[in-house]
N, C-alpha and C positions, 0 to 999 in steps of 0.2 A: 468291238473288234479286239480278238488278244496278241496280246502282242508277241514279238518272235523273234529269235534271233536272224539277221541275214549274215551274209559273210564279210568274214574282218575284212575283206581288201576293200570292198563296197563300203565302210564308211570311214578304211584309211584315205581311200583318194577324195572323198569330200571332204573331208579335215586340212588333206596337203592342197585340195585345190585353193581353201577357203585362205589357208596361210600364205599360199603363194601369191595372192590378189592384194588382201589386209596386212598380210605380219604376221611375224610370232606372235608378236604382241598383241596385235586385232586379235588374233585365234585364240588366244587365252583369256583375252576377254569374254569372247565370246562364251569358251568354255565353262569359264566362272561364273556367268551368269546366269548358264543352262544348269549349272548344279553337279557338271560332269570334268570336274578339275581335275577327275583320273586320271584323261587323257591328256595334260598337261606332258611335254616332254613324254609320254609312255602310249603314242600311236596303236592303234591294235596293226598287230601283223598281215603283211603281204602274201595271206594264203585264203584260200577255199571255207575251209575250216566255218561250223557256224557251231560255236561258242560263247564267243563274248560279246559282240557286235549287236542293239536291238534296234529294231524301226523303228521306236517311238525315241531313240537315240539323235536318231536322222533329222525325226522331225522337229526335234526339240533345238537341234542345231540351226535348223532353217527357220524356225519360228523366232530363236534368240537373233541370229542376224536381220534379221525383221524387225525385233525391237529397239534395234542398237542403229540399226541404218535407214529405216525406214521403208516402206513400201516398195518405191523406185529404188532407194541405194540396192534394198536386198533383190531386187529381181533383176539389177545390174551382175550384181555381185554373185550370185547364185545360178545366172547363165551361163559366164565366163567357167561356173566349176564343172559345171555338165559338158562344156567344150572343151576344158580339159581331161576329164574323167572318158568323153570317147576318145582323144586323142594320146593318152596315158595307155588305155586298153589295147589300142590296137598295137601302141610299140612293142608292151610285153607281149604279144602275141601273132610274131611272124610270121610262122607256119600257117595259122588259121588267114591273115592277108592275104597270102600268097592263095591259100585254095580258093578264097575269096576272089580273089582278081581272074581268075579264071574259069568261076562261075558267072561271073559279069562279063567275061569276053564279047563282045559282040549282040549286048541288050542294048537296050534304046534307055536314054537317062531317067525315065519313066519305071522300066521294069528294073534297071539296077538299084533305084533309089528306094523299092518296093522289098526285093530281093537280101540289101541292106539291112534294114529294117526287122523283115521278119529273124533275121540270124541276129539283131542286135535283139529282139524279141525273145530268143531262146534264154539268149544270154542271160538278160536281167531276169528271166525266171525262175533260172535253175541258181542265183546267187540271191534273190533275195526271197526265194520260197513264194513269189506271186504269180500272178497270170497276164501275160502278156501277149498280144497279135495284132496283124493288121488286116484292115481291113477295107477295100478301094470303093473310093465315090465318087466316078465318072472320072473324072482326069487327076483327081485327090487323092490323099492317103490318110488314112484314121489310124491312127497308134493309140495300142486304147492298152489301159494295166488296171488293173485289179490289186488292191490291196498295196498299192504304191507307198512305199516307205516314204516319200516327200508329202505327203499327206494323209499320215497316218495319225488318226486322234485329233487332226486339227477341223477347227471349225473357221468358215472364212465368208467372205460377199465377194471374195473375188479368188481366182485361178492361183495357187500356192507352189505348183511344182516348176519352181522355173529352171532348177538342175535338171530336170525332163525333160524340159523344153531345149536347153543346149545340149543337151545329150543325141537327141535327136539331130537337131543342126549339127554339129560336129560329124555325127555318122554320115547324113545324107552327103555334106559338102568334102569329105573321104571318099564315097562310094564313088558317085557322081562328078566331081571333078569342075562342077559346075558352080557359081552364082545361079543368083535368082531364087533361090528356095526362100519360100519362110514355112516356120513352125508356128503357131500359136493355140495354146491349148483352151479347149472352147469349153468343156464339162472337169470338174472338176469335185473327187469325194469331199472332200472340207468344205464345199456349198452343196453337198448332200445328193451328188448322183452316183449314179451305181459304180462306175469305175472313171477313172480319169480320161479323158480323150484330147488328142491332140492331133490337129488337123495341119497336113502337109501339101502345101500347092508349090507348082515354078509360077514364076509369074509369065504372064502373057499363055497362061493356057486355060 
């Protein structure tokens, strides 16, 4: 797979998520280890822009917290950033809320948490150059990406994108308004399937 730039905001906010949970300190670590002390104190930029920012960037970050924290610390650590990285997105992006909440007017928590989704779907598309959609199974949701920067280049025996996984959860529990969701991501590229998938149920349905 070759690798690609995505956009700087896209792996400033996993870098601020990462610090904000760990430390400067944690993050520097982390950074130093992944080989990318660049980004010591010199964040890439809060814009669009795909320049300098690459997926295997990403992955290299999430692999390094992985070695540094272990298994569980990093898929602690690595949920929390995904719940902030939706929750960070939607601040800077009022106007889009706003037309949001009024294309959810009056769905059922079902087709909002669906609706969610696919517009969170657009999203990570068009900023990290992948493919992204959902897709319904029976009373479920499948959020499934292609070419996902959280597992990009990695190889694994278990599920790696846990920033994916709280990204999800953050959106759904924004749209919806609701408990009882869970995320858990069942297919994953780094154990060698075609794109990642992550399966979305309420409970009691």
């Amino acid at each position: 797979m070759e690798d690609r730039f995505i956009s700087n905001m896209t792996f400033r906010v996993v870098l601020l998520g990462i610090r904000e949970i760990i430390g400067e300190n944690g993050l520097n670590t982390v950074l130093n280890y992944t080989k990318l002390a660049k980004y010591r104190d010199n964040l890439p930029p809060n814009d669009h822009e795909k320049n300098r920012s690459l997926a295997s960037e990403v992955a290299a970050v999430d692999g390094g917290v992985a070695d540094i924290f272990g298994d569980n610390g990093a898929a602690a650590i690595l949920f929390q950033v995904g719940k902030m990285q939706a929750k960070w997105g939607l601040e800077e992006n009022p106007d889009t809320v706003a037309a949001a909440r009024n294309i959810f007017s009056g769905m059922s928590g079902f087709d909002t948490a669906k609706t969610a989704l696919e517009l969170a779907a657009g999203v990570v598309a068009a900023e990290t150059d992948s493919k992204a959609w959902v897709q319904v199974d029976g009373q479920e949701l499948l959020y499934h990406i292609d070419e996902n920067t959280h597992s990009f280049g990695m190889k694994s025996k278990t599920p790696v994108c846990h920033v994916t996984s709280g990204f999800v959860t953050g959106v759904i529990a924004w749209a919806t308004g609701e408990g009882g969701w869970t995320v858990q991501e069942e297919a994953c590229m780094a154990m060698g399937a075609p794109h990642c998938t992550h399966r979305v149920r309420k409970a009691g349905q």
